[in-house]
DOVEX-243574 format. One line per 4 residues: for each residue x, y, z negated of C-alpha. Coordinates in Angstrom, 2 decimals. Layout:
# DOVEX-243574
X Y Z  ... .
This chain:
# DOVEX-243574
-5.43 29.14 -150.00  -4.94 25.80 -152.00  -6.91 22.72 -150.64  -8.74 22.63 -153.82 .
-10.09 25.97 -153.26  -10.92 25.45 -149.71  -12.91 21.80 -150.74  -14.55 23.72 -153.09 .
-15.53 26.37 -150.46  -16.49 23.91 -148.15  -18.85 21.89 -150.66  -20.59 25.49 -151.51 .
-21.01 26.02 -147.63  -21.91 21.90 -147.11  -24.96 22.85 -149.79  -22.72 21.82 -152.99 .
-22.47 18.45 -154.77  -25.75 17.61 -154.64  -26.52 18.13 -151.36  -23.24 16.51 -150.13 .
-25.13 13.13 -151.59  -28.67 14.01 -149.47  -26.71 15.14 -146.28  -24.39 11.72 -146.21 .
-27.97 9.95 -146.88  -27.70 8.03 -149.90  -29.57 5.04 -151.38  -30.21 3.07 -154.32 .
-30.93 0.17 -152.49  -29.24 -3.16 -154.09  -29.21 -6.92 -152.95  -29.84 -8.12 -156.38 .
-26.69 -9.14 -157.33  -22.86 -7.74 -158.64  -20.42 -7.98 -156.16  -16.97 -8.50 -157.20 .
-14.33 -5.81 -156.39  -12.65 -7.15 -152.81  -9.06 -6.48 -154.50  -9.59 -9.01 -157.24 .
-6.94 -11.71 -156.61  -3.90 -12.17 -158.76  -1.29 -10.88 -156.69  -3.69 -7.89 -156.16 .
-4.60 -8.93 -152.63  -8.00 -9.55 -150.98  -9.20 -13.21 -151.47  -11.87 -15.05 -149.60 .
-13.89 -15.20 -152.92  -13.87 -12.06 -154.09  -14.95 -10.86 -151.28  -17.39 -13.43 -150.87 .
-19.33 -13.94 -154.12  -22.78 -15.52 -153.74  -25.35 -15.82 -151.14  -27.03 -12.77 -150.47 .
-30.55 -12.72 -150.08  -31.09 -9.73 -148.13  -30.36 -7.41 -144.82  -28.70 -5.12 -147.26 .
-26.88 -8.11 -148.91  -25.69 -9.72 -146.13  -24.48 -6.29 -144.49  -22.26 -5.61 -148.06 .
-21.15 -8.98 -147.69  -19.20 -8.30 -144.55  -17.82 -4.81 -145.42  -16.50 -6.85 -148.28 .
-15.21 -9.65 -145.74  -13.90 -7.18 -143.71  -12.12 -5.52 -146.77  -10.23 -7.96 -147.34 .
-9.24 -9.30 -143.44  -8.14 -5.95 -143.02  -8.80 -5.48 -139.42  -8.44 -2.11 -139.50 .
-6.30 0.43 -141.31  -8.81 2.42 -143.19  -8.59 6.00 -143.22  -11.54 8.98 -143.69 .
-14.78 9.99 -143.37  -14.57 13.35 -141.31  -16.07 16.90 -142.03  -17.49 18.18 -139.38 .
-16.57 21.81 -139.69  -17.50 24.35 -137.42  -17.12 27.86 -136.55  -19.91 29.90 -135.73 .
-20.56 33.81 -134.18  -22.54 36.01 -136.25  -24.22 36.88 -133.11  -25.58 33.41 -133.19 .
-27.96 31.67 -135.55  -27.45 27.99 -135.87  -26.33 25.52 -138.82  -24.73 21.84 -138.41 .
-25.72 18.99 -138.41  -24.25 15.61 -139.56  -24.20 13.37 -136.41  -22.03 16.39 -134.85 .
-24.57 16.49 -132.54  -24.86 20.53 -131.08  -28.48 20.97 -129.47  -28.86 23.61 -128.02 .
-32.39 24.40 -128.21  -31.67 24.96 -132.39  -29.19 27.65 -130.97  -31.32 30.97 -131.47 .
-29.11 34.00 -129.91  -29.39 37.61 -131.83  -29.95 40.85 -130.71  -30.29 41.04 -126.87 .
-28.35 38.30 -126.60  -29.79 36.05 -124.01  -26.34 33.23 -123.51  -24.50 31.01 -125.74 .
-21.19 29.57 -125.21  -19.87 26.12 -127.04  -16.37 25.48 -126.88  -15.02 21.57 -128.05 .
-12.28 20.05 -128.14  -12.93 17.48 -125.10  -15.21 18.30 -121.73  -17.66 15.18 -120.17 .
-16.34 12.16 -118.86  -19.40 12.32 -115.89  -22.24 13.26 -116.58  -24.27 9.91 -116.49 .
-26.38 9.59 -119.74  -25.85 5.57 -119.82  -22.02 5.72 -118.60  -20.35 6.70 -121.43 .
-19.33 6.53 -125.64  -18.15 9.82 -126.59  -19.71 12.69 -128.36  -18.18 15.42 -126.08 .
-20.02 13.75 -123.33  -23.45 13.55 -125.47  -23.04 16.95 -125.94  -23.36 17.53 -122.42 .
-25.60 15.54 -121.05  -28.07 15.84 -123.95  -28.82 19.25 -123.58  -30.82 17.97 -120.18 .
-31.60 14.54 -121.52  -33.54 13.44 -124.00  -34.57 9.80 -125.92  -38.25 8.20 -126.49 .
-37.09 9.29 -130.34  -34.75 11.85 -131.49  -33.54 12.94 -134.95  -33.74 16.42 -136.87 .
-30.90 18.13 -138.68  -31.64 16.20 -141.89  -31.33 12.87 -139.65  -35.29 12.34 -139.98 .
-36.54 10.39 -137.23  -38.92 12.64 -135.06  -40.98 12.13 -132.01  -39.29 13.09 -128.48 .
-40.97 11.50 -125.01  -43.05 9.02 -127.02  -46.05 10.36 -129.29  -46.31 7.47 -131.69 .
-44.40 3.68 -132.21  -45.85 0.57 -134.23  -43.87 -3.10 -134.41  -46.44 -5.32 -132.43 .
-45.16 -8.57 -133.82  -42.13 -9.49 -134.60  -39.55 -8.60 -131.47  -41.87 -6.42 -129.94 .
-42.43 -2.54 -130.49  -44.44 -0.27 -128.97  -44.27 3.49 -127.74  -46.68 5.67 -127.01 .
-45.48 8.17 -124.39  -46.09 12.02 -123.58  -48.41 12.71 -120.29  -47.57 16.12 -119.83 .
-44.03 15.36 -119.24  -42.00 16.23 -115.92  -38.39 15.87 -114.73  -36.21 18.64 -113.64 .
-37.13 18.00 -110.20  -40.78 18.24 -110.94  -41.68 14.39 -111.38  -43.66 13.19 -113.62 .
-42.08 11.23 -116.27  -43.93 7.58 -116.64  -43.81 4.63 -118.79  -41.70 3.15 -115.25 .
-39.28 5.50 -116.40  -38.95 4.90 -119.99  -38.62 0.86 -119.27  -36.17 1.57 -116.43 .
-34.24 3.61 -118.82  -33.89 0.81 -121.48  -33.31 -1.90 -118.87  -30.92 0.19 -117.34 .
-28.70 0.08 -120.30  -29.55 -3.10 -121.84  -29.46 -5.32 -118.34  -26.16 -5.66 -116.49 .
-27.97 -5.64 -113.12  -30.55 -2.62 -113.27  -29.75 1.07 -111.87  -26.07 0.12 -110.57 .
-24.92 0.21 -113.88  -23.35 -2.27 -116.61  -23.50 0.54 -119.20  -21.20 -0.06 -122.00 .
-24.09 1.77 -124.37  -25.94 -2.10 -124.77  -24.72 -2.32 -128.09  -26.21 0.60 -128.87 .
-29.32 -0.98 -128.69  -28.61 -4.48 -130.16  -30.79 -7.17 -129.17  -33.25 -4.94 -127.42 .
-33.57 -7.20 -124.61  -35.48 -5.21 -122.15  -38.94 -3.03 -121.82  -41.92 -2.94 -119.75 .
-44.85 -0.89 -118.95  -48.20 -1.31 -121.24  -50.97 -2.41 -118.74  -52.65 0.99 -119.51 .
-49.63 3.02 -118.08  -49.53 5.28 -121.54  -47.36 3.26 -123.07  -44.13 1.30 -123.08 .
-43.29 -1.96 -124.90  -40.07 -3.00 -125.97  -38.71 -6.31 -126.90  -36.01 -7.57 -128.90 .
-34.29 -11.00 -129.46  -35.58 -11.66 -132.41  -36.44 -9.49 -135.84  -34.45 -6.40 -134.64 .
-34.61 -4.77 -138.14  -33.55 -1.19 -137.02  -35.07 -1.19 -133.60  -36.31 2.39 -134.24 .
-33.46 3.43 -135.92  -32.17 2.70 -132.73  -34.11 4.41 -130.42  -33.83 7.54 -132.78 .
-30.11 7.91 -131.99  -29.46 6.29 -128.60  -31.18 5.83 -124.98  -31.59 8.74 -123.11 .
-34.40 8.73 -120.46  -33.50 8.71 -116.73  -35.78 9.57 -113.44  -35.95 5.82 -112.17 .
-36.36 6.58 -108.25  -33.92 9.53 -108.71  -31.27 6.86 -110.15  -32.10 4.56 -107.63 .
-32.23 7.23 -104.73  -28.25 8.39 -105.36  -25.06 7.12 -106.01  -22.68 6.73 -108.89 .
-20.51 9.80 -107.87  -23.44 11.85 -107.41  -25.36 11.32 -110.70  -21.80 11.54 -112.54 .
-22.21 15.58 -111.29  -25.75 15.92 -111.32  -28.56 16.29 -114.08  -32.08 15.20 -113.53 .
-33.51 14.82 -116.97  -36.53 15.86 -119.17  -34.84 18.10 -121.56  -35.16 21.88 -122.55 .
-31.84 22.82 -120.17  -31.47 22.02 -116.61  -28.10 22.10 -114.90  -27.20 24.86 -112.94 .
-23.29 24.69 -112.14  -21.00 21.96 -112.79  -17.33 22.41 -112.54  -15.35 18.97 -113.42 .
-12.89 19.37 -116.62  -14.02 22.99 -116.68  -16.93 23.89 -117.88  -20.77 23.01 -117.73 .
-23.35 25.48 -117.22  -27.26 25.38 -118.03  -30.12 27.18 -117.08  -33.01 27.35 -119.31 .
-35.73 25.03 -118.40  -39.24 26.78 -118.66  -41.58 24.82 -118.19  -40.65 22.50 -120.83 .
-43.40 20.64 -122.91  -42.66 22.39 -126.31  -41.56 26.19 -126.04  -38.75 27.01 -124.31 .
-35.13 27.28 -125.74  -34.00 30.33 -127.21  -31.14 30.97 -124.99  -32.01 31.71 -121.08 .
-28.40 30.02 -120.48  -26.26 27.43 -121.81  -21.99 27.19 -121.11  -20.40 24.05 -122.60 .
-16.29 24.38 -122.19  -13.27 22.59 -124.20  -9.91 23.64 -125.62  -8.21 20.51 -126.67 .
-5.80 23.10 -129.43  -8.12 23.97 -132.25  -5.90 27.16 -132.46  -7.34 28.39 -129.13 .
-10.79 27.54 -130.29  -10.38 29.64 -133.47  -8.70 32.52 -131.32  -12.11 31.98 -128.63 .
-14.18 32.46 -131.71  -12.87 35.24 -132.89  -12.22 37.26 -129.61  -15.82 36.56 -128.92 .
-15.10 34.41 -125.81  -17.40 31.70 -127.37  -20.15 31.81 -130.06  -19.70 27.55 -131.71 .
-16.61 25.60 -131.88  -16.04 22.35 -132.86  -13.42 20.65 -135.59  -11.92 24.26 -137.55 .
-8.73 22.64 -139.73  -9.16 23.15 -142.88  -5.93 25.99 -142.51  -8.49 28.43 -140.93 .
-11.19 27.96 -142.76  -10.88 30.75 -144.78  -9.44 32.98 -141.82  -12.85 32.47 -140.07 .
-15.03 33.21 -143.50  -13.11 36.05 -143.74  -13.91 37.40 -140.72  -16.55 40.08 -139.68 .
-17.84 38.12 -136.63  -17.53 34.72 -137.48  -18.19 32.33 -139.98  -18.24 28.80 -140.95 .
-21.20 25.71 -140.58  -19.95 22.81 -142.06  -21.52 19.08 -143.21  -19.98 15.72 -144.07 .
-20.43 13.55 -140.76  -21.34 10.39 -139.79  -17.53 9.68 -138.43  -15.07 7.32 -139.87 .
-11.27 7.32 -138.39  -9.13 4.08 -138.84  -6.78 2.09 -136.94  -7.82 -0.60 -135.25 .
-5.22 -3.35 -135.29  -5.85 -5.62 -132.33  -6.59 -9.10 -134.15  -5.25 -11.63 -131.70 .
-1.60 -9.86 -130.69  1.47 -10.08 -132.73  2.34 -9.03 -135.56  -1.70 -7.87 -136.27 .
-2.69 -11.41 -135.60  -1.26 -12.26 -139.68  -3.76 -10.76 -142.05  -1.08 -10.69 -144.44 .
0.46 -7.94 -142.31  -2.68 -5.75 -141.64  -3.32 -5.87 -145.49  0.38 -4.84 -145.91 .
-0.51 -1.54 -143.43  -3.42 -0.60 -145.48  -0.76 -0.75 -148.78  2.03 1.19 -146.88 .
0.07 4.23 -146.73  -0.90 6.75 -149.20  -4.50 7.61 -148.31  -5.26 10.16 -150.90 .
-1.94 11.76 -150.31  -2.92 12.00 -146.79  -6.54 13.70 -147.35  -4.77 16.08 -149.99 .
-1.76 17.11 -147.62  -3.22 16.71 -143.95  -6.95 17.53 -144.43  -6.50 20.18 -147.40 .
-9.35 17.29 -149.40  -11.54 17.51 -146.18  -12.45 14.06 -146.14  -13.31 11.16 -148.38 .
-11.04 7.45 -148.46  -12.55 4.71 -146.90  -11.77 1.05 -147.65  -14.91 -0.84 -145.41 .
-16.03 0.16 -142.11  -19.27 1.49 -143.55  -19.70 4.92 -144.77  -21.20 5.74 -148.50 .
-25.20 6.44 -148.08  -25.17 3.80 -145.51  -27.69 1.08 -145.51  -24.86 -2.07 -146.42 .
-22.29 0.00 -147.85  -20.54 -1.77 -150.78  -20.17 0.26 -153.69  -17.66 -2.42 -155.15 .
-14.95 -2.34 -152.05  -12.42 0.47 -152.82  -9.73 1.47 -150.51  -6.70 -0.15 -150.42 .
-3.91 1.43 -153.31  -0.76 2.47 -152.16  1.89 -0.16 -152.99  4.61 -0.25 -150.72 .
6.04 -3.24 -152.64  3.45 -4.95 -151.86  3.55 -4.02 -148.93  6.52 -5.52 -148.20 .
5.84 -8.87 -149.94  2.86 -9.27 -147.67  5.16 -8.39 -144.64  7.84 -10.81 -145.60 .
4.60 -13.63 -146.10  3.47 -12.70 -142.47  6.67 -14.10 -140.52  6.78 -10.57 -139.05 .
9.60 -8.70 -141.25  11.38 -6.81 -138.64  8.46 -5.83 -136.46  8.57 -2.94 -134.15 .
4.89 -0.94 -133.95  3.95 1.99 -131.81  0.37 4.25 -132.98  -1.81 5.26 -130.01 .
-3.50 8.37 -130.92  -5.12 11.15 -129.42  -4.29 14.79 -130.15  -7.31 17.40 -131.11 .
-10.24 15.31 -130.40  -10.99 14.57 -134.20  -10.11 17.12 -137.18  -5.81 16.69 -137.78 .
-5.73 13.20 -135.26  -2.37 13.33 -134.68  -1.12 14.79 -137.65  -3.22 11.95 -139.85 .
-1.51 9.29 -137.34  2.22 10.82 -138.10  1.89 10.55 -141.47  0.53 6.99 -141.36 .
3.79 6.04 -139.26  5.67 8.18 -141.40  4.98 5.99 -144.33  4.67 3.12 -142.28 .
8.28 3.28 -141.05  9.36 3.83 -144.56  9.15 -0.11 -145.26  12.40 -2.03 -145.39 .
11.49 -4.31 -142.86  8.89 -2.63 -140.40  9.56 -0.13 -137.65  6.71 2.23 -136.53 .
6.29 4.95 -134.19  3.38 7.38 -132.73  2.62 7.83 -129.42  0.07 10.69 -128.32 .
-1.92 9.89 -125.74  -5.19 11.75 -123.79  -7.83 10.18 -125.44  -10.18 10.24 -122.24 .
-7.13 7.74 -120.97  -7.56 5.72 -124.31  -11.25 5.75 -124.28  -11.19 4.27 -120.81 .
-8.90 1.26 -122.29  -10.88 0.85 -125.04  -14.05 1.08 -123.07  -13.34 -2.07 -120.58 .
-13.38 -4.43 -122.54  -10.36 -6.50 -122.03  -8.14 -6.27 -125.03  -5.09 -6.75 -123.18 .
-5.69 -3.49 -121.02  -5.34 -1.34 -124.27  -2.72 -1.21 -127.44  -2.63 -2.69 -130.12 .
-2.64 -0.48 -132.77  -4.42 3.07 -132.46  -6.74 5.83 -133.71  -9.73 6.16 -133.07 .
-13.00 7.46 -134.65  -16.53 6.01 -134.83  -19.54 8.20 -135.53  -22.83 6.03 -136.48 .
-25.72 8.34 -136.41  -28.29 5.37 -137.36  -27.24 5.53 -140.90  -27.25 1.65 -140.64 .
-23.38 -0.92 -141.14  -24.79 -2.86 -138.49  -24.01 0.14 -135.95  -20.49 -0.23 -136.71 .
-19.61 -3.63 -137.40  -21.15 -5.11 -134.20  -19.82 -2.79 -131.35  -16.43 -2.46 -133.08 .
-15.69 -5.64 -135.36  -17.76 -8.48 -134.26  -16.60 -11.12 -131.40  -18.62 -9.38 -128.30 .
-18.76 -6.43 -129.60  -18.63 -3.44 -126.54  -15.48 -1.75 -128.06  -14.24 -4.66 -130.55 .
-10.47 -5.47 -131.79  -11.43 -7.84 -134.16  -12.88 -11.50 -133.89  -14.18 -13.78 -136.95 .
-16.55 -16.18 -136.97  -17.37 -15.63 -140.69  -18.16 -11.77 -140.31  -20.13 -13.08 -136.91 .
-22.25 -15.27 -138.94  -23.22 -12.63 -141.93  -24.01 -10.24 -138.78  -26.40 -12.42 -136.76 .
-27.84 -13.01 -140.27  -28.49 -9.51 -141.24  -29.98 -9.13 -137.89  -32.40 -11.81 -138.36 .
-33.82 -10.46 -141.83  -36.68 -8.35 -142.06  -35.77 -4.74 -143.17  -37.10 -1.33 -142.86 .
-36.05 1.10 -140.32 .
């Protein structure tokens, strides 16, 4: 099948054109004044003041400002927005959604079916809901957990454990909690809990944990019971902006004296949450097993059991799906797309995600401490050639860290051209001509990884005066580097991809490209500054 055929087929299945735009949740918000294309200097290169302009006067203007900064310092390669595409049994009704999130309580079996099977590409890394950064893991553990807010398919936020939220004043918020509420182990869930649960994550020295999910909930700064006991109240350093944006994506909600009662080992094998599944078997890099959970405050799930397994090969996946060994799997390629439409027993659910994949280019080690060089990467490789001929058109070019529909995207930062000239001019500038490179990448966690990060090499390596070569790695291993927050533990030049399910810039920018961000490569005191600004103006959530 040609890729335009299959983009086209995808679109129709995604909901078409139009609902492409609603799905990737876009805006017509503006900061109330032009911004200058980010490639407008005279040798063609990023400049200070183009990407710069004027003053903005807004959260929204101040978070375009910085994808424009960021433009143009280049730390990152910039590569795609992902599809999240996904197989599906006909035995099973169930449709994606675009923070690849797979609950399975929306997973409604047919027949006298009474089990579903998932199948991704990566299992848990422990099963701790405040110990981890990867979707495979959320996956998991959020089948048993569950937040004081949630999101539906559409990305709506929606009510979970609380009932109701209101901003008190500004850098305090309020929740209103559930009273019919118990754990799996039959405890009631309290406000104690939902405060412990934020302090756990947000407070290096609560629940034996320095959780590397704080960012997550940026400047929360901890939470407290309301003197009535109904309620809990959270506070924030300062305006916090998107504080229940937040809380609709991120902080699951823990048993406090169950935390407190067992060790790290333990609750890395055990599940004690609030959710509409309750653990029943647990089998480490294997396979995770549920057990419907009935007496659950709304009606119970569909599905009497749960099994969550991985296949790190998407063509094993594919072959699961259509041998009927599993009934959802994660991350089709775009070459089986139509194999699994055509099918009797299968089909395809597919949406544009939240996920953008780049290469991070560590900002302080040679040669990606010369921004002349990481522009010169972003030049040396043809990004539309590489959506056309890797991803059969199954993704979209990125040239800012911030996806389009995204509150602070900049409509007037393209990506990067391909020039390999100038490439090599900017390479020459650097001091760095001759440079040897090596690309960490994983293999099979996102849609084509390693095949995206060859042909980046590839083209990489075709320079006159740069050599560059890939290296796969397990990306549990790389996660762990990433994840420690040293930058000398991990490489220096690797893919990786970011999902940001709060629709907001700020979600990326500070964890991965501000000074203390949890999983940052990049330092500047200018991007810094237009951050801690945005996150001081008064927006909506």
């Amino acid at each position: 099948m040609r890729p335009e055929i299959e983009r086209r087929r995808f679109l129709e299945l995604a909901g078409a054109t139009t609902g492409v735009a609603a799905l990737a949740g876009c805006t017509d918000d503006d900061d109330g004044g032009d911004t200058p294309t980010a490639t407008d200097g005279e040798d063609g290169t990023p400049t200070e003041e183009t990407a710069t302009p004027s003053d903005p006067e807004t959260r929204e203007g101040y978070l375009k400002r910085a994808n424009a900064v960021l433009h143009a310092e280049a730390p990152w390669i910039y590569l795609n927005r992902q599809y999240s595409v996904y197989g599906k049994s006909t035995d099973v009704e169930w449709d994606a959604r675009r923070d690849e999130t797979i609950d399975g309580y929306a997973i409604e079996p047919t027949g006298d079916r009474l089990s579903v099977t998932i199948t991704q590409s990566e299992m848990d890394s422990g099963l701790d809901p405040h110990d981890h950064r990867e979707t495979p893991t959320d996956n998991i553990v959020r089948q048993a957990y569950e937040g004081l807010l949630g999101r539906d398919r559409e990305g709506k936020v929606v009510e979970q454990l609380a009932t109701g939220f209101e901003r008190v004043e500004d850098g305090r918020v309020r929740f209103e909690l559930r009273s019919d509420v118990t754990f799996h182990n039959g405890d009631p869930f309290t406000a104690a809990d939902a405060g412990f649960s934020v302090n756990r994550i947000v407070q290096s020295d609560v629940g034996g944990l320095e959780s590397p999910q704080v960012d997550q909930l940026a400047g929360v700064t901890g939470a407290t019971p309301a003197d009535d006991g109904g309620a809990v109240i959270v506070e924030s350093d300062g305006i916090n902006p998107v504080v229940f944006s937040l809380f609709a994506t991120y902080c699951d909600v823990v048993n406090k004296s169950w935390i407190e009662d067992n060790d790290a080992a333990y609750i890395n094998s055990h599940m004690n949450g609030t959710g509409p599944f309750a653990l029943e078997t647990y089998e480490q890099d294997v396979k995770v097993v549920f057990e419907r959970h009935d007496d659950y405050y709304r009606d119970p799930a569909p599905a009497e059991q749960l099994t969550i397994q991985a296949a790190d090969e998407s063509s094993t996946r594919v072959n699961q799906l259509q041998s009927g060994e599993t009934d959802i799997i994660v991350n089709v390629p775009p070459q089986s797309v139509g194999e699994i439409q055509n099918s009797d027993d299968a089909e395809i659910s597919a949406v544009p995600s939240t996920r953008v994949l780049y290469n991070a280019m560590i900002y302080n080690a040679e040669p990606f401490d010369s921004v002349e060089f990481r522009q010169a990467m972003n030049y040396a490789i043809d990004l539309p050639g590489i959506i056309e001929t890797v991803l059969s058109e199954f993704g979209d070019p990125t040239g800012q860290p911030t996806l389009e529909g995204f509150t602070g995207y900049n409509a007037d930062v393209d990506p990067y051209p391909h020039e390999p000239e100038t490439a090599e001019t900017l390479v020459e500038e650097s001091g760095y001509a001759g440079a040897s490179i090596t690309l960490h990448t994983p293999n099979g966690r996102y849609l084509k990884d390693f095949e995206i990060a060859q042909a980046v090499v590839d083209e990489v390596d075709s320079l006159s005066n740069v050599d560059a070569e890939v290296k796969q790695r397990d990306f549990g291993k790389l996660a762990g580097e990433l994840l420690d927050g040293d930058l000398e533990t991990g490489p220096d030049w690797y893919l990786i991809g970011w999902g940001n399910a709060t629709f907001d810039a700020s979600q990326t920018i500070l964890p991965l490209l501000t000074t203390d961000g949890a999983l940052t490569s990049y330092s500047s005191e200018r991007v810094d500054e237009l951050m801690d600004q945005a996150q001081s103006t008064g927006g909506s959530n």
